[in-house]
DONU-922858 format. One record per residue (C-alpha): residue number from 1; residue in one letter; x, y, z. Coordinates in steps of 0.25 Angstrom, whole numbers. Example, Ala and Ser with C-alpha at 12.3 -4.5 7.8 and 13.67 -1.06 7.14 Angstrom:
DONU-922858
NODE   k r     x     y     z
NODE   1 A    49   -18    31
NODE   2 S    55    -4    29
end
This chain:
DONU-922858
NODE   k r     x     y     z
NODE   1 X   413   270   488
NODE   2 X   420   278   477
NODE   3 X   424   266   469
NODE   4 X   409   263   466
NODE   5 X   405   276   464
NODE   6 X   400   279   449
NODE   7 X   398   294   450
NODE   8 X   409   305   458
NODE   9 X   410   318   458
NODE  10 X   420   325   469
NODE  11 X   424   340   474
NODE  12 X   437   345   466
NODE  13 X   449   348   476
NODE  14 X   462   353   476
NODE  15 X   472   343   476
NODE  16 X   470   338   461
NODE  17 X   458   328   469
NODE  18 X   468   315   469
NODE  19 X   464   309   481
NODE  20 X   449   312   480
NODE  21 X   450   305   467
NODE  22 X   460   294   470
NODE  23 X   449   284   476
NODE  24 X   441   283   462
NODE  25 X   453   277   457
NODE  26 X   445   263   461
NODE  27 X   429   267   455
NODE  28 X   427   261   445
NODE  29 X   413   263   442
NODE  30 X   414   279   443
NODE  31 X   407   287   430
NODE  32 X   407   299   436
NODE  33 X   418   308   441
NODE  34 X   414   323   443
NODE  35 X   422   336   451
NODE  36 X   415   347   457
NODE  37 X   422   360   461
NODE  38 X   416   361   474
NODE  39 X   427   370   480
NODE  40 X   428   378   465
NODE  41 X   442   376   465
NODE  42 X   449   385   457
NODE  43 X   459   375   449
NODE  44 X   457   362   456
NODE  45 X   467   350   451
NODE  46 X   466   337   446
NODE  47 X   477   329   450
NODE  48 X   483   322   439
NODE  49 X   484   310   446
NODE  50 X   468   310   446
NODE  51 X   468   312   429
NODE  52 X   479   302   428
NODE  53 X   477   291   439
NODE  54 X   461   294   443
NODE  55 X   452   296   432
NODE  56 X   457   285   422
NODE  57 X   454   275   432
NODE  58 X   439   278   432
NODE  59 X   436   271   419
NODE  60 X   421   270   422
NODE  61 X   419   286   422
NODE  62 X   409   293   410
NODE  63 X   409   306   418
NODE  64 X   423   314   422
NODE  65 X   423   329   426
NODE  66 X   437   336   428
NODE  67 X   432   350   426
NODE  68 X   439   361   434
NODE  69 X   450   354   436
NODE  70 X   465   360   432
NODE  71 X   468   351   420
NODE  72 X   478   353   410
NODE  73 X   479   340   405
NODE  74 X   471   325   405
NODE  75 X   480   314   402
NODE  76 X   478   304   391
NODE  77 X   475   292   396
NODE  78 X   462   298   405
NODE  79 X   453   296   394
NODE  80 X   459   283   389
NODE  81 X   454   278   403
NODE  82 X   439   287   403
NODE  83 X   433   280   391
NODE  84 X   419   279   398
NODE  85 X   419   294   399
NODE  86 X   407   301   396
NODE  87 X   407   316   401
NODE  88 X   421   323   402
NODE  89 X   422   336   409
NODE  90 X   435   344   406
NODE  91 X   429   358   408
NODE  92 X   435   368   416
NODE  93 X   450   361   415
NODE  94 X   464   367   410
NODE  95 X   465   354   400
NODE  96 X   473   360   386
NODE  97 X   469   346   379
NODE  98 X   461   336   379
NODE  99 X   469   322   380
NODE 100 X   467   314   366
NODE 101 X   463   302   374
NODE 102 X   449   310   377
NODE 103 X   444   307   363
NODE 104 X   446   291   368
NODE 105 X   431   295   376
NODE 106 X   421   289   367
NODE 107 X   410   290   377
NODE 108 X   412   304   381
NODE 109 X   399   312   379
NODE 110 X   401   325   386
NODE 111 X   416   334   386
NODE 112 X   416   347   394
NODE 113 X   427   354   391
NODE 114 X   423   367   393
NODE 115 X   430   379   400
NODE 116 X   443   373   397
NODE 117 X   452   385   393
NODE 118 X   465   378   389
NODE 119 X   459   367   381
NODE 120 X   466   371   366
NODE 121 X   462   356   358
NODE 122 X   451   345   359
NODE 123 X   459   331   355
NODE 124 X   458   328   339
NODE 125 X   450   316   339
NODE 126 X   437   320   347
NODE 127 X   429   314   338
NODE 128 X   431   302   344
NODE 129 X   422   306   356
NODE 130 X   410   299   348
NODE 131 X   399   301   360
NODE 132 X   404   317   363
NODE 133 X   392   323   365
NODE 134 X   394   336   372
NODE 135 X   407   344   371
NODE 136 X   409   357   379
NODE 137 X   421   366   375
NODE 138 X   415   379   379
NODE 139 X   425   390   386
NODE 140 X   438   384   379
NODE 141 X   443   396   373
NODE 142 X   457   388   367
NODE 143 X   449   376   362
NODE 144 X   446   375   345
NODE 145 X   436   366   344
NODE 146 X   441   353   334
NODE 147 X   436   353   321
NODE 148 X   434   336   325
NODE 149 X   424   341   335
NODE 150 X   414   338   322
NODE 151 X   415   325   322
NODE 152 X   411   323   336
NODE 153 X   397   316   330
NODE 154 X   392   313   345
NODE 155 X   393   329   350
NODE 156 X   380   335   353
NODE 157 X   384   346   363
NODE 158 X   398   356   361
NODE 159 X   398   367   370
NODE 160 X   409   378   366
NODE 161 X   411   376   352
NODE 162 X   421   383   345
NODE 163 X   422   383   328
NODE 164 X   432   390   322
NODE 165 X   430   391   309
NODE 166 X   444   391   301
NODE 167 X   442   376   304
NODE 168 X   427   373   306
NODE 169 X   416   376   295
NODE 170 X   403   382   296
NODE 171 X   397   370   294
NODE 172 X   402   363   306
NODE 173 X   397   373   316
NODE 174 X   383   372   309
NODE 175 X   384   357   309
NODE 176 X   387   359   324
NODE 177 X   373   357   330
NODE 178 X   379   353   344
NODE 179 X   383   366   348
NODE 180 X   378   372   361
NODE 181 X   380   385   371
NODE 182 X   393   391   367
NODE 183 X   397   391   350
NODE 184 X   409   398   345
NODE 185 X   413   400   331
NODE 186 X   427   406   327
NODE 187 X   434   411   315
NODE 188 X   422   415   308
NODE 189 X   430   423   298
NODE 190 X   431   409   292
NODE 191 X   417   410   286
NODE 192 X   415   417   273
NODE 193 X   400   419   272
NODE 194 X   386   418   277
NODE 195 X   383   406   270
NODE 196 X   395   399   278
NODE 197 X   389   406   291
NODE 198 X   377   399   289
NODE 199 X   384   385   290
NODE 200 X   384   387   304
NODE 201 X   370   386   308
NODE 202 X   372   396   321
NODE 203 X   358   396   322
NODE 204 X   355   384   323
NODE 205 X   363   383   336
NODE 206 X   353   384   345
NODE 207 X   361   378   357
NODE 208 X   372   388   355
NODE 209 X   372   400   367
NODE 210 X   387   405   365
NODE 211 X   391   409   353
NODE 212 X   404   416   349
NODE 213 X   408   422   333
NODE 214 X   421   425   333
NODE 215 X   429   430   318
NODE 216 X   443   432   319
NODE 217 X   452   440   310
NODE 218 X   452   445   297
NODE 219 X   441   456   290
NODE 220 X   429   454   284
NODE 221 X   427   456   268
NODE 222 X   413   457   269
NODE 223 X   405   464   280
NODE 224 X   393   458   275
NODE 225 X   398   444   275
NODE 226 X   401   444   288
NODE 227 X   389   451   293
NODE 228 X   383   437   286
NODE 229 X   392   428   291
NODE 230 X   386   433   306
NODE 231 X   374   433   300
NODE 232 X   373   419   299
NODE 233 X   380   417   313
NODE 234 X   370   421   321
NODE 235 X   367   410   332
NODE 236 X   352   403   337
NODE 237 X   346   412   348
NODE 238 X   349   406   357
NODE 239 X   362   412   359
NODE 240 X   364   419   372
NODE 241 X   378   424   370
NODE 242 X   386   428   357
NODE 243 X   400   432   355
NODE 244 X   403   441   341
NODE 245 X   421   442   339
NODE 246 X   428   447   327
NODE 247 X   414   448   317
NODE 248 X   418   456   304
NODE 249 X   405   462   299
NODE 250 X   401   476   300
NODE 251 X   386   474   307
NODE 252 X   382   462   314
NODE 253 X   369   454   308
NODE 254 X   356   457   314
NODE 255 X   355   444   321
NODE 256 X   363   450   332
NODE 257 X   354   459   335
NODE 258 X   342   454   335
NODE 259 X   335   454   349
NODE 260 X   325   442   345
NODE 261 X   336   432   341
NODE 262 X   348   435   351
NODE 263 X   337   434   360
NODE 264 X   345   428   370
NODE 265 X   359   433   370
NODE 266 X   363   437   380
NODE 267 X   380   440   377
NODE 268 X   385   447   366
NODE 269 X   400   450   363
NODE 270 X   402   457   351
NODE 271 X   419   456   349
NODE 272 X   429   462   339
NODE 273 X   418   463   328
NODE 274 X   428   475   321
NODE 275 X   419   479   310
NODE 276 X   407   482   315
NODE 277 X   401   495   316
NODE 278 X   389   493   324
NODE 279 X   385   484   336
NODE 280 X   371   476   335
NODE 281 X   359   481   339
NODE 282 X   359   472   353
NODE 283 X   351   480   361
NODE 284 X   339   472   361
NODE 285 X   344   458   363
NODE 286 X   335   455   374
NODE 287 X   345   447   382
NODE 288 X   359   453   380
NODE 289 X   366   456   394
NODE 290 X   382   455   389
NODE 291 X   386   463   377
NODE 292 X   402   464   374
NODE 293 X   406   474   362
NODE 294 X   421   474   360
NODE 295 X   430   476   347
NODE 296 X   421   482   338
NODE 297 X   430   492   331
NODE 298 X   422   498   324
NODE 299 X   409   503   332
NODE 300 X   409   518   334
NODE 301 X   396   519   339
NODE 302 X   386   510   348
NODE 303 X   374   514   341
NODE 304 X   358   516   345
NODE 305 X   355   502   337
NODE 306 X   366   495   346
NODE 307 X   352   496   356
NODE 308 X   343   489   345
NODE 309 X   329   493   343
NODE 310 X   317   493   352
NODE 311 X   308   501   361
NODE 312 X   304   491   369
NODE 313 X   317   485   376
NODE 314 X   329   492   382
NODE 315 X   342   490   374
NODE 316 X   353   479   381
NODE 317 X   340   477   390
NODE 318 X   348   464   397
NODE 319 X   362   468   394
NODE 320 X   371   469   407
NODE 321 X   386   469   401
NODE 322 X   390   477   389
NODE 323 X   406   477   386
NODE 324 X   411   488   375
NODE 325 X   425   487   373
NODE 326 X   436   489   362
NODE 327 X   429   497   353
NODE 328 X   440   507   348
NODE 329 X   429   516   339
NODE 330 X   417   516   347
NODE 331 X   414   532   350
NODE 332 X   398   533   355
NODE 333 X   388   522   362
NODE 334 X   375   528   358
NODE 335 X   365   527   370
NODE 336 X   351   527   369
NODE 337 X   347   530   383
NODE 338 X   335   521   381
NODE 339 X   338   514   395
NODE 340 X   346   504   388
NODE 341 X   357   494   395
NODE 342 X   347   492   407
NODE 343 X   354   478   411
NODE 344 X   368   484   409
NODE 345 X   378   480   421
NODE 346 X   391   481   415
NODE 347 X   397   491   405
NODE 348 X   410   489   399
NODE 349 X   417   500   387
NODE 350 X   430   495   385
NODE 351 X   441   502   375
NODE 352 X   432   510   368
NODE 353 X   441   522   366
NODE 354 X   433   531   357
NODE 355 X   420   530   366
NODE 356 X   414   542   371
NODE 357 X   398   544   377
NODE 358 X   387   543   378
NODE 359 X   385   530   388
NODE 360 X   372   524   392
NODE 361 X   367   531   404
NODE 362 X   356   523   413
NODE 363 X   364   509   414
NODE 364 X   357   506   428
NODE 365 X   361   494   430
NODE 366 X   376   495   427
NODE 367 X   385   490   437
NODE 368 X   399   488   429
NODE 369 X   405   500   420
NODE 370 X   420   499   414
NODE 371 X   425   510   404
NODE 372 X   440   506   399
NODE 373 X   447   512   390
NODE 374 X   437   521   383
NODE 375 X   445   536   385
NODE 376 X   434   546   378
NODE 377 X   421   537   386
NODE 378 X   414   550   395
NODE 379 X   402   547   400
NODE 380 X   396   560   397
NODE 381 X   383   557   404
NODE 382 X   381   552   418
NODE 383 X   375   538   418
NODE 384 X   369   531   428
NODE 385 X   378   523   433
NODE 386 X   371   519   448
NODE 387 X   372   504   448
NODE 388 X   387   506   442
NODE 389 X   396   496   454
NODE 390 X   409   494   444
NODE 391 X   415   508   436
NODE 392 X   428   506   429
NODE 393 X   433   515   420
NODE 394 X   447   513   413
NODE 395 X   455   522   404
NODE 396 X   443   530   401
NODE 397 X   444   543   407
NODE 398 X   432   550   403
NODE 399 X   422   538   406
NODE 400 X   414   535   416
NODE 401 X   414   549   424
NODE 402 X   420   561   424
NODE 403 X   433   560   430
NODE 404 X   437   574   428
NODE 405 X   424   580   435
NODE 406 X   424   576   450
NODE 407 X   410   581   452
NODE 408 X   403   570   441
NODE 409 X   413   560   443
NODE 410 X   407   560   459
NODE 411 X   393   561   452
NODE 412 X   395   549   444
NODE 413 X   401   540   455
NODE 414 X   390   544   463
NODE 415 X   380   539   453
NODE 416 X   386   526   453
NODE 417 X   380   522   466
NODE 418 X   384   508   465
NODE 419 X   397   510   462
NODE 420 X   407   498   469
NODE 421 X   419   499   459
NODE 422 X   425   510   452
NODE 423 X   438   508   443
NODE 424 X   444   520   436
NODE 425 X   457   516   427
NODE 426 X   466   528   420
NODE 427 X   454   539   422
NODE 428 X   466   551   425
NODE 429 X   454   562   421
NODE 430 X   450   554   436
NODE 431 X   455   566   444
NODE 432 X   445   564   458
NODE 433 X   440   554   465
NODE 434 X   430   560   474
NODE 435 X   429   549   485
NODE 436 X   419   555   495
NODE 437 X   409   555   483
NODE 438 X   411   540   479
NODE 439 X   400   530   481
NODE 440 X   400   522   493
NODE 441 X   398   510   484
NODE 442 X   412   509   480
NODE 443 X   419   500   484
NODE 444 X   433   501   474
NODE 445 X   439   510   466
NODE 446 X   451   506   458
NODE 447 X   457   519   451
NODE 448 X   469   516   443
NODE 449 X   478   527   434
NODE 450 X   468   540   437
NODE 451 X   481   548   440
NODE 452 X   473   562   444
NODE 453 X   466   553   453
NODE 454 X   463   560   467
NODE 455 X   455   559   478
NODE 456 X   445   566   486
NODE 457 X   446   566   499
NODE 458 X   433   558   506
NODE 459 X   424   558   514
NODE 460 X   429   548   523
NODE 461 X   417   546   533
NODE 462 X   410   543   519
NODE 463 X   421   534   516
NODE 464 X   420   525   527
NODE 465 X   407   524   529
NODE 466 X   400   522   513
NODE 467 X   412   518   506
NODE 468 X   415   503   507
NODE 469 X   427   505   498
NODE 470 X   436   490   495
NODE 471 X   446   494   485
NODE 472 X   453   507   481
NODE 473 X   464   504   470
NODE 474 X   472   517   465
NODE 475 X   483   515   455
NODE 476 X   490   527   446
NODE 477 X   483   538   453
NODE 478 X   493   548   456
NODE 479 X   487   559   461
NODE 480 X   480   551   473
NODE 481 X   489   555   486
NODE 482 X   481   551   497
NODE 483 X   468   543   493
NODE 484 X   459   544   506
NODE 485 X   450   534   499
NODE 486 X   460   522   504
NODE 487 X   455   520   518
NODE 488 X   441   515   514
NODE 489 X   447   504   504
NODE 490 X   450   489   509
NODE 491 X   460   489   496
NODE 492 X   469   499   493
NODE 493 X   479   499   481
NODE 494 X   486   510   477
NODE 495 X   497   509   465
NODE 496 X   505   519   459
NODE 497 X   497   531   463
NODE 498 X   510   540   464
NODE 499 X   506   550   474
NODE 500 X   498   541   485
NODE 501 X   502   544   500
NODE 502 X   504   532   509
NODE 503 X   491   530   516
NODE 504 X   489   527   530
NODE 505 X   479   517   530
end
């Protein structure tokens, strides 16, 4: 039966799938040869005896998939044999590089190589893949793309492009119509002016959805120039998600905030850009929803134009995520208490030192707050917090609530009435913890390094009827000698809190 089958695809196993394959030793006439993760294995294995024995006898086949497999490694001779191939999935494998006897595959039309994070080097003479019509290198963080990749005359389709300019020009990426979803380009310090930024023809790449800009090193001469250069960066509008590293200029050109033409993005990161003194006005792009600021040295202020102008829409109307993080001079976020952040979920401030209020107030639909590293951060106002299920506040001891006032910090918790996870990280102005009060949502707290830490003695016919409590973790709380609290939790670690009693449990 199997020997005159044309077309196979079988369920990936354990055993490196030797003796499922070992009868198509014989079939000839097979074209197709496909594995489907059935079990979703976690690092299923080829046996070796299958690359080296197996595959090369099946001269007939124009389709192989070996994607997902746990390969290092394809020996030489493979492709040598393979010379009908077609279509060549290597995707998802632990291959470092590519044998030189693939370029031997002058039929092959499509190579999936994406999601291969070892892959460092394509083989030099790829050229020689006349007919290579679509090429997928997306998610290969180690992989620089060949300058031969050019001369591939066939290519209609690459996925995952990476051009780093300190070997590539201007030209080739605009000369590069065969560009599609994700596009990055690297060492853009290596271009000097707008006129060279135009060679690009960015908006010409209508087929692009990813794009990353990425400058590394040195500073700027001219702020102007740069600003140009980005200028002349700006992608087709049908970019859904953009990536900004290392840019030099002072302000960022219009395009970036201009609602009509980012119509459709829908992820921004904004990264390392040192120089600038003011964010975009962002709050009107209609479909934002993830929004990362990080490394933007100098922003002191978050300003009312970060919103954008209109009375019409809310500000960040769709946005759901919103990271802030690594800005060492950033004092004041300016609210405008206009109902904006309506969509937010997650809140991230991260290593913002110099941060102090005000904070928006009615995020309704927040779910995920985190606070690390921001020591003068007090949330002077209540806000309203009710949909809030994940609190973590690290090394900020004035965020968050009041830790020094028992009575507000019982009124805050209790207006987090969604409240399932509560971590508190080096907060020692943490001096109480009243349990009875605690919402009977939670269901872990995790207090680590709060050394006045104590706790009140509960209500324990509330405990165990409301609270459904799973974990209680306690480490470097010192002043907690008998926490009452441990009874209701399924896990229970207690590390280094110096004066804990032996409990009876």
């Amino acid at each position: 039966m199997l020997e005159q089958s044309r077309h196979m695809s079988y369920s990936m196993g354990e055993g490196g799938d030797f003796e499922k394959l070992k009868p198509l030793s014989k079939s000839e006439q097979l074209r197709t040869l496909l594995p489907i993760s059935i079990q979703r294995l976690f690092h299923p294995r080829l046996s070796k005896r299958v690359l080296h024995n197996i595959l090369p006898s099946l001269r007939s086949l124009r389709a192989l998939s070996l994607s997902g497999y746990v390969i290092v490694e394809l020996p030489y001779a493979l492709f040598i044999k393979l010379k009908l191939l077609r279509f060549l999935d290597l995707s998802r494998t632990e291959i470092k590089k590519l044998p030189d006897s693939i370029c031997a595959l002058y039929n092959l039309e499509t190579l999936l190589l994406s999601s291969c994070d070892d892959l460092e080097e394509l083989p030099p003479q790829m050229e020689k893949l006349i007919n290579l019509r679509h090429l997928d290198i997306s998610d290969t963080s180690r992989l620089k793309m060949p300058l031969h990749l050019s001369k591939l005359k066939s290519l209609q389709v690459l996925v995952g492009a990476k051009f780093l300019l300190g070997g590539w020009r201007m030209e080739d990426l605009g000369e590069a119509s065969y560009l599609y979803e994700s596009l990055s380009v690297l060492e853009l310090e290596n271009v000097v002016d707008r006129r060279e930024a135009q060679k690009a023809k960015m908006r010409e790449k209508n087929s692009v959805e990813k794009l990353y800009l990425k400058w590394s090193g040195s500073i700027a001469g001219n702020s102007q120039t740069e600003r140009d250069i980005l200028d002349e960066l700006c992608p087709h509008t049908n970019i859904k998600e953009l990536q900004i590293s290392g840019y030099r200029g002072t302000q960022f050109p219009n395009w970036l905030a201009d609602d009509s033409f980012l119509k459709l993005l829908v992820q921004l990161s904004l990264s390392n850009c040192k120089d600038c003194f003011s964010l975009p006005a962002l709050g009107q792009l209609p479909c934002l929803k993830f929004l990362s600021i990080r490394k933007m040295h100098r922003i002191t202020e978050v300003m009312e134009e970060f919103y954008g102008s209109s009375s019409s829409n809310k500000p960040f109307n769709s946005l759901e995520k919103l990271e802030f993080a690594e800005m060492p001079e950033w004092k004041q976020w300016h609210v405008l208490g206009n109902g904006e952040f309506p969509a937010l979920q997650d809140l991230s401030i991260e290593d913002c030192p110099k941060l102090v209020g005000k904070f928006p107030k009615n995020l309704c639909s927040l779910t995920e707050l985190i606070i690390s590293r921001c020591p003068e951060l007090n949330l002077e106002t209540p806000i309203q917090l009710s949909s809030l299920k994940i609190f973590i506040v690290s090394h900020s001891p004035k965020a968050g609530v009041v830790f020094d006032e028992a009575e507000q910090f019982t009124s805050q918790l209790e207006g987090m009435k969604q409240i399932e996870v509560l971590v508190i990280i080096d907060c020692n102005s943490l001096t109480s913890l009243p349990i009875s009060t605690l919402p009977s949502t939670l269901k872990e707290i995790r207090i680590y390094g709060c050394r006045k830490l104590k706790l009140e003695a509960p209500d324990r016919s509330r405990m165990i009827s409301d609270m459904f409590l799973e974990v209680l973790d306690l480490d470097e709380c010192d002043s907690i000698s008998s926490p009452e609290l441990v009874p209701t939790a399924r896990y229970l670690r207690i590390e280094s809190c110096q004066n804990t009693q032996l409990l009876g449990l």
